[in-house]
mmCIF file as gemmi writes it, N, C-alpha and C atoms, coordinates in Angstrom:
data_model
loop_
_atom_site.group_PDB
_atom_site.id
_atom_site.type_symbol
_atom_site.label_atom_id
_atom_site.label_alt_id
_atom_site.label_comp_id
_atom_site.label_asym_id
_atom_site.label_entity_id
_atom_site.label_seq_id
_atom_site.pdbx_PDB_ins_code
_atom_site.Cartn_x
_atom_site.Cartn_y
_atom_site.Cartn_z
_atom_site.occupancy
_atom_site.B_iso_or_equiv
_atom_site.pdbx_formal_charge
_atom_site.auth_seq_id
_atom_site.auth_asym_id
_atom_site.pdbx_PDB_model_num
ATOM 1 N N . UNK Axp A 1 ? 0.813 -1.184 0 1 0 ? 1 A 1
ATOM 2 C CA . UNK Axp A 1 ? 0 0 0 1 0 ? 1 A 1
ATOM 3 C C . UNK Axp A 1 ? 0.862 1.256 0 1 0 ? 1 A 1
ATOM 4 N N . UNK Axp A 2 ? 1.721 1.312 0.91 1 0 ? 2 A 1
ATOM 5 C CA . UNK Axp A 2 ? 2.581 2.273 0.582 1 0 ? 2 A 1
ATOM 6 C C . UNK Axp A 2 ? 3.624 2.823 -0.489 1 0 ? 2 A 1
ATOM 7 N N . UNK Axp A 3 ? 3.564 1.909 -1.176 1 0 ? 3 A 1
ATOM 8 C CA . UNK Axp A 3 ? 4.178 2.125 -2.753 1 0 ? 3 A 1
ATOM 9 C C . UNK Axp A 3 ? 3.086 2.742 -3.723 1 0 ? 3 A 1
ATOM 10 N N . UNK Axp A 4 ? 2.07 2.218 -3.814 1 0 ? 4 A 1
ATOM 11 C CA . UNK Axp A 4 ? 0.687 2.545 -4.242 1 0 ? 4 A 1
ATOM 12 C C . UNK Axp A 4 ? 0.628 4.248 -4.069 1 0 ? 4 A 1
ATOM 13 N N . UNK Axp A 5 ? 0.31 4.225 -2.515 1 0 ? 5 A 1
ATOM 14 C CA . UNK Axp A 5 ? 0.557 5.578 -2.236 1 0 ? 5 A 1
ATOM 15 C C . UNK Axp A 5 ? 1.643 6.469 -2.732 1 0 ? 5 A 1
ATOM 16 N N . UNK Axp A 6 ? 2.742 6.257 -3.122 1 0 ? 6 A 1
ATOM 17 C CA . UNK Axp A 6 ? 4.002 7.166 -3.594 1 0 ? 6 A 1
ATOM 18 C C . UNK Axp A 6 ? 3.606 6.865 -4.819 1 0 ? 6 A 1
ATOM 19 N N . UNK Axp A 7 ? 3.653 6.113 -5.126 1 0 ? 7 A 1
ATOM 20 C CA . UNK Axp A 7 ? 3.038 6.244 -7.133 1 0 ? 7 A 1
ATOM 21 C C . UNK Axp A 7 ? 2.115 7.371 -6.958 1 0 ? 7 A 1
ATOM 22 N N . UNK Axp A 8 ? 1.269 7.174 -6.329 1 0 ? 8 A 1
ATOM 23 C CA . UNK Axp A 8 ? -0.116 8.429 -6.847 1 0 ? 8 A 1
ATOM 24 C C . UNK Axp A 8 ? 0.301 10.026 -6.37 1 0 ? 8 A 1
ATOM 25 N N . UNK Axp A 9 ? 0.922 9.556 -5.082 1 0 ? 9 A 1
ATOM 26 C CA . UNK Axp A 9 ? 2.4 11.379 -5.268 1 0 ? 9 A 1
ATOM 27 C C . UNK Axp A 9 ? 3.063 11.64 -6.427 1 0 ? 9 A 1
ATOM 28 N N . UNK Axp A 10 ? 3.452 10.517 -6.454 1 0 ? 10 A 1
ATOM 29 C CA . UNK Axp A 10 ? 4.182 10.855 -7.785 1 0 ? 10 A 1
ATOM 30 C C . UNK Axp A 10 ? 3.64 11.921 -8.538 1 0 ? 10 A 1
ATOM 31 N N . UNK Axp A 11 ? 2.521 10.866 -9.282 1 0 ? 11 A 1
ATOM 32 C CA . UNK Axp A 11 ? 2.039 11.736 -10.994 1 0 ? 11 A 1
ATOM 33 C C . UNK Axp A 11 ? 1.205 12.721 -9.835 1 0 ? 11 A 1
ATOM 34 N N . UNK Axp A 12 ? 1.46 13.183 -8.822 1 0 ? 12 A 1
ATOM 35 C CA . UNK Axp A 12 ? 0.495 14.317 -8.416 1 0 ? 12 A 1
ATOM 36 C C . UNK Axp A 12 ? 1.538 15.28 -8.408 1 0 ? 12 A 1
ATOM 37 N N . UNK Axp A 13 ? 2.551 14.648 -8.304 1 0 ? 13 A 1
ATOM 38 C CA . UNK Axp A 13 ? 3.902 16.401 -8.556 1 0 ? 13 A 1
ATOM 39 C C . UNK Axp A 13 ? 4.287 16.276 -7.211 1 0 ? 13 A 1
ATOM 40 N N . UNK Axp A 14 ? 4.381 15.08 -6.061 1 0 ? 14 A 1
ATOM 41 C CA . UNK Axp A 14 ? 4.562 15.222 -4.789 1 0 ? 14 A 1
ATOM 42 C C . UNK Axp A 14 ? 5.625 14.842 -4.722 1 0 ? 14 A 1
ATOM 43 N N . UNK Axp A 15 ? 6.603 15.215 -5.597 1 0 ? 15 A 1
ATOM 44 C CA . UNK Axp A 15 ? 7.772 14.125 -5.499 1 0 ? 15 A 1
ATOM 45 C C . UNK Axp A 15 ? 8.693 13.807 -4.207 1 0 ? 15 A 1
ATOM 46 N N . UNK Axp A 16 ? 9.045 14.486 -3.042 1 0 ? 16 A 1
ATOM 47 C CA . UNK Axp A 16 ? 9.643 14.626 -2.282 1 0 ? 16 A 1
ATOM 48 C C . UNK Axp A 16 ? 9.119 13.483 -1.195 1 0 ? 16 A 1
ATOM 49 N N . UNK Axp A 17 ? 7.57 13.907 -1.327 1 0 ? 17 A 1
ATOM 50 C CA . UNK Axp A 17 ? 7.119 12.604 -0.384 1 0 ? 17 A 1
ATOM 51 C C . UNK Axp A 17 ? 6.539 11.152 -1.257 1 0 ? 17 A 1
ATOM 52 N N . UNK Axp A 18 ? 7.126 11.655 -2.265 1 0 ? 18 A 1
ATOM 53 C CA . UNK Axp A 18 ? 6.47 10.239 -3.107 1 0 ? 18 A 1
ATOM 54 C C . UNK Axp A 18 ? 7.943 9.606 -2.881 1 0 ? 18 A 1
ATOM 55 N N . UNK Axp A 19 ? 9.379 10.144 -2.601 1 0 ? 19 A 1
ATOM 56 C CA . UNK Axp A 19 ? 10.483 9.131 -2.439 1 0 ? 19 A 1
ATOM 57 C C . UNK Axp A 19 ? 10.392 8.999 -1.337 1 0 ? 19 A 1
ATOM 58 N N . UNK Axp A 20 ? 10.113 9.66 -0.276 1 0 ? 20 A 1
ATOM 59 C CA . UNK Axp A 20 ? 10.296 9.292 1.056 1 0 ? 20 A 1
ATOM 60 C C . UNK Axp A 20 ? 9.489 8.23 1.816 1 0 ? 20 A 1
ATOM 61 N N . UNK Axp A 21 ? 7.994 7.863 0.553 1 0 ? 21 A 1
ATOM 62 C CA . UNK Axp A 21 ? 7.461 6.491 1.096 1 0 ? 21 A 1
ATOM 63 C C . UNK Axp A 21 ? 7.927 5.24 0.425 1 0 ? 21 A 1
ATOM 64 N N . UNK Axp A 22 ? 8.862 5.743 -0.898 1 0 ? 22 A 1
ATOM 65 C CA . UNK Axp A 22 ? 9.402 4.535 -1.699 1 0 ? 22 A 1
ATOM 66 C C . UNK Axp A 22 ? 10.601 4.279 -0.65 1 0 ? 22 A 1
ATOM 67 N N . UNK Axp A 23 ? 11.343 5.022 -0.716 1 0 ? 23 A 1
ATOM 68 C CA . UNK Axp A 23 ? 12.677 4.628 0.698 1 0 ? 23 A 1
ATOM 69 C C . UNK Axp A 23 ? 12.368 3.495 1.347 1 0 ? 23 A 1
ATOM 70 N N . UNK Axp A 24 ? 10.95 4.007 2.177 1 0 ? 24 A 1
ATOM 71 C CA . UNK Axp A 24 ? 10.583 3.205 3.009 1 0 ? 24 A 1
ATOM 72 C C . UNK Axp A 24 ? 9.82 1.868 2.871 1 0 ? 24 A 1
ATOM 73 N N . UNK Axp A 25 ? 8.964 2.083 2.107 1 0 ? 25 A 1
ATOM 74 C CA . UNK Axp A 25 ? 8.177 0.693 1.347 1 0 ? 25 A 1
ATOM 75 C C . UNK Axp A 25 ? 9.34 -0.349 0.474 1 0 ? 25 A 1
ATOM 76 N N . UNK Axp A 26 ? 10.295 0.938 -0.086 1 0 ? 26 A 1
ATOM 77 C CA . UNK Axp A 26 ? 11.234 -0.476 -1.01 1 0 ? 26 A 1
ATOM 78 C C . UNK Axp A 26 ? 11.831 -2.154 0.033 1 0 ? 26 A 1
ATOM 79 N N . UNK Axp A 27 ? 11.851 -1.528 1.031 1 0 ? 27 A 1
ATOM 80 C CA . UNK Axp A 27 ? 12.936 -2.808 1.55 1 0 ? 27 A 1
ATOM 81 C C . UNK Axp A 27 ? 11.898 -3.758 2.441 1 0 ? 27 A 1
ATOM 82 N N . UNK Axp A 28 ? 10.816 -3.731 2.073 1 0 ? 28 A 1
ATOM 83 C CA . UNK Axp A 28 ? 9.676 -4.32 2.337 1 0 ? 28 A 1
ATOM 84 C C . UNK Axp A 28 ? 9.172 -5.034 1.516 1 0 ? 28 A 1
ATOM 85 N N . UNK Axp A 29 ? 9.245 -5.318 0.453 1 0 ? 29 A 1
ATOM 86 C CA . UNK Axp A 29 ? 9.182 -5.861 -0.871 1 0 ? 29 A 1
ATOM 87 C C . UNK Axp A 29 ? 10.024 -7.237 -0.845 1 0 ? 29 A 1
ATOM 88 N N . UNK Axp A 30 ? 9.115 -8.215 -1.516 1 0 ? 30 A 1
ATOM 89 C CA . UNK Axp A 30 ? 9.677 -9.791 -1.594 1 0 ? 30 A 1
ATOM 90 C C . UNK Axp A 30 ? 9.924 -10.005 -2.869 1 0 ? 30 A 1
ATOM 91 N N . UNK Axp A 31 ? 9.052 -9.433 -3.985 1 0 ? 31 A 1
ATOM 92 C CA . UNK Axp A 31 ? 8.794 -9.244 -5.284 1 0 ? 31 A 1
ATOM 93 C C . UNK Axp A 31 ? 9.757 -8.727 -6.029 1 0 ? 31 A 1
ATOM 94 N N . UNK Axp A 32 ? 11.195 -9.624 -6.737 1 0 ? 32 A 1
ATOM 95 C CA . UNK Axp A 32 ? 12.28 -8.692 -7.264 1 0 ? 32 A 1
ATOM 96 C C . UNK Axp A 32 ? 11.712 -7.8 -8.45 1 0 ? 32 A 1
ATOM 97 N N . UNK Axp A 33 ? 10.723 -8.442 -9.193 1 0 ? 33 A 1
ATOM 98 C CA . UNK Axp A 33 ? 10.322 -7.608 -10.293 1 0 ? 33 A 1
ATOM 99 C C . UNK Axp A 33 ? 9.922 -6.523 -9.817 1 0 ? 33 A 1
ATOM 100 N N . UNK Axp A 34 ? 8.807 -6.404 -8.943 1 0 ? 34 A 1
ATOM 101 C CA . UNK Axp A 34 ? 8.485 -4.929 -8.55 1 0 ? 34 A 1
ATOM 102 C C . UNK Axp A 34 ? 9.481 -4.109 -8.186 1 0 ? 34 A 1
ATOM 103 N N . UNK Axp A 35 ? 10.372 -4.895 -6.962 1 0 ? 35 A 1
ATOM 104 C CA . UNK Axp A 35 ? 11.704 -4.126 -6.581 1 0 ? 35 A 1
ATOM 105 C C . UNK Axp A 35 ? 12.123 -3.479 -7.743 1 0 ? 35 A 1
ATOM 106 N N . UNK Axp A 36 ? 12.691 -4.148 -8.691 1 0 ? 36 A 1
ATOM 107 C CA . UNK Axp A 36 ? 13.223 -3.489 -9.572 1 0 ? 36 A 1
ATOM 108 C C . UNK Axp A 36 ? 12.564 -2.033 -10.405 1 0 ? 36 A 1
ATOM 109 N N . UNK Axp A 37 ? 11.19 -2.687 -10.419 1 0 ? 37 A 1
ATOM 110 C CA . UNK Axp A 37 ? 10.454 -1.371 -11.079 1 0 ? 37 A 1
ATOM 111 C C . UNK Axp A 37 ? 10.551 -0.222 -10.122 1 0 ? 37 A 1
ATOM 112 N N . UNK Axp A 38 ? 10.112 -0.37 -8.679 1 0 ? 38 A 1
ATOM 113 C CA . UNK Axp A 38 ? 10.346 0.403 -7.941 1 0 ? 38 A 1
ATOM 114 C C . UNK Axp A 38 ? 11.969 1.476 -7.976 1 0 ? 38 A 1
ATOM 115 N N . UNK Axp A 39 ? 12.678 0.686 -7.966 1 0 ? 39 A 1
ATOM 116 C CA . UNK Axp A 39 ? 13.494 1.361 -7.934 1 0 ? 39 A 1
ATOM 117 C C . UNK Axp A 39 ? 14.066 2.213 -9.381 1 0 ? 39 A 1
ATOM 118 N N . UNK Axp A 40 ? 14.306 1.429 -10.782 1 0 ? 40 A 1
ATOM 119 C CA . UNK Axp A 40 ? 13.663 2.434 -11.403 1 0 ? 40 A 1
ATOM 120 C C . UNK Axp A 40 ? 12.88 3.697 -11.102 1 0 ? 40 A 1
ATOM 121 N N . UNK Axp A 41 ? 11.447 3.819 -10.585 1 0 ? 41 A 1
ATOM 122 C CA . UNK Axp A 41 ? 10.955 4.828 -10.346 1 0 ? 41 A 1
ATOM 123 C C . UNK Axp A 41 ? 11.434 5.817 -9.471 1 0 ? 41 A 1
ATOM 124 N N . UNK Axp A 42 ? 12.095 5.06 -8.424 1 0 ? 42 A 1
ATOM 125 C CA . UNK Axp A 42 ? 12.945 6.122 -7.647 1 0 ? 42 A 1
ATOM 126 C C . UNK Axp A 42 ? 14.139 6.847 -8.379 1 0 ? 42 A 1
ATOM 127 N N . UNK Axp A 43 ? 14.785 5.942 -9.114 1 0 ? 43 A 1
ATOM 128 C CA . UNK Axp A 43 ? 15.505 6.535 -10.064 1 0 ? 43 A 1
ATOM 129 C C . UNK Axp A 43 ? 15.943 8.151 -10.718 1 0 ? 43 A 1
ATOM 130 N N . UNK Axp A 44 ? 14.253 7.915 -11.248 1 0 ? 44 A 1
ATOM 131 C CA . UNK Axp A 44 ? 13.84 8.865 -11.957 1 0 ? 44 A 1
ATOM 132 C C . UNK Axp A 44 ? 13.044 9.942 -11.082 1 0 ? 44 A 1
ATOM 133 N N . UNK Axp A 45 ? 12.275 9.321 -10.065 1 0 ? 45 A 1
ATOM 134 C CA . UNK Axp A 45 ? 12.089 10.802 -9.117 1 0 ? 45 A 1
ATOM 135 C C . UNK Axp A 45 ? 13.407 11.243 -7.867 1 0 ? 45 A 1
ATOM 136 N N . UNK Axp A 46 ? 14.349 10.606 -7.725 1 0 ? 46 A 1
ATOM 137 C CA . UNK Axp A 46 ? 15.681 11.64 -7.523 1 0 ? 46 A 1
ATOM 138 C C . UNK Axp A 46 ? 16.119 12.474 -8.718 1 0 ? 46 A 1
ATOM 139 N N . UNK Axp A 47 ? 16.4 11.638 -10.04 1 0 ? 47 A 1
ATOM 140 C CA . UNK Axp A 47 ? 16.252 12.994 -10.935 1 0 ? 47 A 1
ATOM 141 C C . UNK Axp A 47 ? 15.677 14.319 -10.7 1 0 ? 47 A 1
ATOM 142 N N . UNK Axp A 48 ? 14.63 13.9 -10.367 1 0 ? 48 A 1
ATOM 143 C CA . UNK Axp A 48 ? 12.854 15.112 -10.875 1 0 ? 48 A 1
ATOM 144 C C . UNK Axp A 48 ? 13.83 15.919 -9.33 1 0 ? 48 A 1
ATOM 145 N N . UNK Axp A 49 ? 14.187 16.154 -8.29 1 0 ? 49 A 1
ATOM 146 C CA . UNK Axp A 49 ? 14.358 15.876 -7.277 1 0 ? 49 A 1
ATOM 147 C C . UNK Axp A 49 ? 15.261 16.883 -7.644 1 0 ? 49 A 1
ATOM 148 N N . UNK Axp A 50 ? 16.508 16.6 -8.179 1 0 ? 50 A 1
ATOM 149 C CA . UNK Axp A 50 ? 17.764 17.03 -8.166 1 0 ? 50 A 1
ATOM 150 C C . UNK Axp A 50 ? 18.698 16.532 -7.84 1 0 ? 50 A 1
ATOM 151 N N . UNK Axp A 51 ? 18.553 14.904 -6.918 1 0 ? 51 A 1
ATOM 152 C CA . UNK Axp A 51 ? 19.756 14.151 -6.42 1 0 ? 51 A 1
ATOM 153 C C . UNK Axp A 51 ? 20.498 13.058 -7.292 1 0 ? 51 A 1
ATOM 154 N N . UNK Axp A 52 ? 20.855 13.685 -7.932 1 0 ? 52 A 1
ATOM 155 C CA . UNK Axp A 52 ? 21.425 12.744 -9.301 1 0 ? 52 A 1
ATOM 156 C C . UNK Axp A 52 ? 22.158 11.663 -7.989 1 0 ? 52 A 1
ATOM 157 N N . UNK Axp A 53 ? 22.917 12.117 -7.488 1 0 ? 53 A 1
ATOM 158 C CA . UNK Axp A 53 ? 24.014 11.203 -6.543 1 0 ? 53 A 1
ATOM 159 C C . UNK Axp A 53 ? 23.174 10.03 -6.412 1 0 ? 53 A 1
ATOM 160 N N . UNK Axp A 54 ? 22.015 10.377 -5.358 1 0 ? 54 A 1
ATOM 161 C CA . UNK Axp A 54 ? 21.181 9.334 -5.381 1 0 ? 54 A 1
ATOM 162 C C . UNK Axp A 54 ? 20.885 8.334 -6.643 1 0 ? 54 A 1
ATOM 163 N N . UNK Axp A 55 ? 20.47 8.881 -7.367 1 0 ? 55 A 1
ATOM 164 C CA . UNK Axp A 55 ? 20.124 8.028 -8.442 1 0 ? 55 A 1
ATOM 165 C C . UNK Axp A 55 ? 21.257 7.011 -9.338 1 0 ? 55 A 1
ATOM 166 N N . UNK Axp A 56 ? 21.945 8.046 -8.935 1 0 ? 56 A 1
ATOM 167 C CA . UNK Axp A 56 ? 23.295 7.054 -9.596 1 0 ? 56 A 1
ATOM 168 C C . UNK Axp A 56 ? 23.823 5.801 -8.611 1 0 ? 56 A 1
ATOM 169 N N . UNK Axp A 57 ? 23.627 6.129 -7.664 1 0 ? 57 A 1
ATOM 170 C CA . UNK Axp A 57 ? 24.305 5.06 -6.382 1 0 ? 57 A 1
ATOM 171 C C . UNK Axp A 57 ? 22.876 3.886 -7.106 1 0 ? 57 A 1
ATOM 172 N N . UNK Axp A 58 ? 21.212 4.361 -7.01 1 0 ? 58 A 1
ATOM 173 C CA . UNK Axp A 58 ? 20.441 3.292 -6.621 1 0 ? 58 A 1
ATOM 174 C C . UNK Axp A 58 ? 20.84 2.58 -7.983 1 0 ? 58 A 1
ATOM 175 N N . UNK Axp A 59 ? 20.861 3.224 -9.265 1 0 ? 59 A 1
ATOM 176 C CA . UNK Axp A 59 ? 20.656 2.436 -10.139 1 0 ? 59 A 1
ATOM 177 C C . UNK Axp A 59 ? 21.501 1.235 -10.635 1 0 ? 59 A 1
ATOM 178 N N . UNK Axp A 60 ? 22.507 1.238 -9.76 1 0 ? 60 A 1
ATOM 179 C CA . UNK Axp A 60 ? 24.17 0.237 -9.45 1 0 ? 60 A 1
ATOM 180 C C . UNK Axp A 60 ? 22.864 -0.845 -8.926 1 0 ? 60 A 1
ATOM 181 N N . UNK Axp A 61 ? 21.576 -0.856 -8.631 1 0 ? 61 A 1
ATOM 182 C CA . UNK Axp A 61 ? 21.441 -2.25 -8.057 1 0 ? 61 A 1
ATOM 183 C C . UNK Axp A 61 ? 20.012 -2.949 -8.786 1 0 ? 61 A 1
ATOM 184 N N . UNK Axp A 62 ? 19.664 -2.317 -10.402 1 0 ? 62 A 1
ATOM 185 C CA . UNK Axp A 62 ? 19.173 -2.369 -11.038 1 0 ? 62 A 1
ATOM 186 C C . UNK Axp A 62 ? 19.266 -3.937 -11.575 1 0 ? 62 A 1
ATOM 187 N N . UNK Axp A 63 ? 18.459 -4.558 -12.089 1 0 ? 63 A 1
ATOM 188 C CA . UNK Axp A 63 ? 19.026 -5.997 -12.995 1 0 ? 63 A 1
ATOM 189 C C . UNK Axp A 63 ? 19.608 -5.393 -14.381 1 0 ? 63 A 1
ATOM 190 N N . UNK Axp A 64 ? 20.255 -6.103 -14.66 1 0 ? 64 A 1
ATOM 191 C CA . UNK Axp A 64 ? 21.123 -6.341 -15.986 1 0 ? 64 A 1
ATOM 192 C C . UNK Axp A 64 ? 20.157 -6.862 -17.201 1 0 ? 64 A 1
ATOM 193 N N . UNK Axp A 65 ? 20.358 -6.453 -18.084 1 0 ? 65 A 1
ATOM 194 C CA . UNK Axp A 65 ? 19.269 -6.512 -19.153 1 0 ? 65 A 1
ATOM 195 C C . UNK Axp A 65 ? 19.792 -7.664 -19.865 1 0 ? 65 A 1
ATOM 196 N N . UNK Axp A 66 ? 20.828 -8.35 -19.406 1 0 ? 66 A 1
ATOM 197 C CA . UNK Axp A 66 ? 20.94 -9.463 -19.819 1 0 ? 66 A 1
ATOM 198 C C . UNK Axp A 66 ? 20.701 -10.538 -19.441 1 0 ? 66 A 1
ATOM 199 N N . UNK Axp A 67 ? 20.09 -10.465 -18.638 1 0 ? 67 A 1
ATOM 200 C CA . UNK Axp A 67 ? 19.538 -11.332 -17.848 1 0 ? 67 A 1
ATOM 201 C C . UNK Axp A 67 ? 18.094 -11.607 -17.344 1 0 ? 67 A 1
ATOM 202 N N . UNK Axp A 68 ? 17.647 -10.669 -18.525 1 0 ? 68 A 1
ATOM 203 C CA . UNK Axp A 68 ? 15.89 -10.844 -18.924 1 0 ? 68 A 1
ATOM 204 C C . UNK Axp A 68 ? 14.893 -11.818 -19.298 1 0 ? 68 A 1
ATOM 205 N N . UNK Axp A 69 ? 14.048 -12.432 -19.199 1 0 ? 69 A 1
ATOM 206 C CA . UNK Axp A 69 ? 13.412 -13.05 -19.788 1 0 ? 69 A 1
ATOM 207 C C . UNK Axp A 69 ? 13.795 -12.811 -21.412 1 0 ? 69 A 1
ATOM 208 N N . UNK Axp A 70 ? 13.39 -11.57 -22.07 1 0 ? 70 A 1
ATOM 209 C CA . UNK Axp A 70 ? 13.359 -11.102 -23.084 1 0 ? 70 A 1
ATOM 210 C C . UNK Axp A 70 ? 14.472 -12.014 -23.451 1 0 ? 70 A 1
ATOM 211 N N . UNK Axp A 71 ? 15.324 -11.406 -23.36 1 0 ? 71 A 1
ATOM 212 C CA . UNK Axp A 71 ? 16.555 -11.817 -23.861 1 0 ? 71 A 1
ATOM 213 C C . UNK Axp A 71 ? 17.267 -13.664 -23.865 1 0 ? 71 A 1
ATOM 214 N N . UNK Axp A 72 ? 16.85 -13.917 -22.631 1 0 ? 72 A 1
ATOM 215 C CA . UNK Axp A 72 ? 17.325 -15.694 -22.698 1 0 ? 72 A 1
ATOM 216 C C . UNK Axp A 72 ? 16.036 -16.581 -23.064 1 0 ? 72 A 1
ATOM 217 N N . UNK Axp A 73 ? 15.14 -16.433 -22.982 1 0 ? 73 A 1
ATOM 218 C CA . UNK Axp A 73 ? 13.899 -17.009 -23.956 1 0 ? 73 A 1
ATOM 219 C C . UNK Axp A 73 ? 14.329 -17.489 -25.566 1 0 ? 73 A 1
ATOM 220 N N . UNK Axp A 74 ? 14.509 -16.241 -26.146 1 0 ? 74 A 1
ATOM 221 C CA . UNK Axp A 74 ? 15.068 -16.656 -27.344 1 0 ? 74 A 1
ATOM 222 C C . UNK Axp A 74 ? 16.5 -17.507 -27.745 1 0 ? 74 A 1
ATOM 223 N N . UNK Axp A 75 ? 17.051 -17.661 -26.667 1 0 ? 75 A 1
ATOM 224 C CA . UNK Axp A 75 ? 18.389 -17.917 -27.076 1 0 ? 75 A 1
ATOM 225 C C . UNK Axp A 75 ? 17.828 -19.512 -26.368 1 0 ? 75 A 1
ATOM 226 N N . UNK Axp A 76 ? 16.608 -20.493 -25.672 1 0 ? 76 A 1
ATOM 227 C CA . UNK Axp A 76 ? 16.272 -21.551 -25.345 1 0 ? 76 A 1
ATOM 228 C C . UNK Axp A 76 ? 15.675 -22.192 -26.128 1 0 ? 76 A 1
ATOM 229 N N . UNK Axp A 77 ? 15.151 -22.022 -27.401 1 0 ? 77 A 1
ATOM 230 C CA . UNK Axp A 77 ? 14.048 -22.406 -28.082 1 0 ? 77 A 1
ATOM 231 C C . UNK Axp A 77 ? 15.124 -23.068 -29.686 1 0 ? 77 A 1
């Protein structure tokens, strides 16, 4: 619920408290896919933000796009 909630800060322009409930909701999360989306989104609202630093540190813990479904699906078949 509390991710829910910072999404809808988000697209409301709340950005400051839309990271400060992702902070907190991220490490609560069991779900790597969401994790990942999540953090993406934080990503991009430290951008909106101004804390590039931030964003650069989180996105070091992003998945590797090589290691996608997308990508090893085709290479099984």
């Amino acid at each position: 619920m509390i991710l829910g909630l910072a999404s809808t800060l988000a697209l409301k322009g709340n950005t400051n408290e839309a990271i400060e409930l992702m902070e907190r909701g991220l490490p609560l999360l069991i779900n790597e896919k969401l994790k990942s989306t999540m953090r993406a989104t934080l990503c991009f609202l430290y951008l909106k933000a101004g804390r590039e630093d931030k964003a650069n540190k989180l996105v070091s813990e992003l998945p590797h796009t090589r290691e996608s479904r997308e990508v090893i699906q085709p290479l099984i078949r």
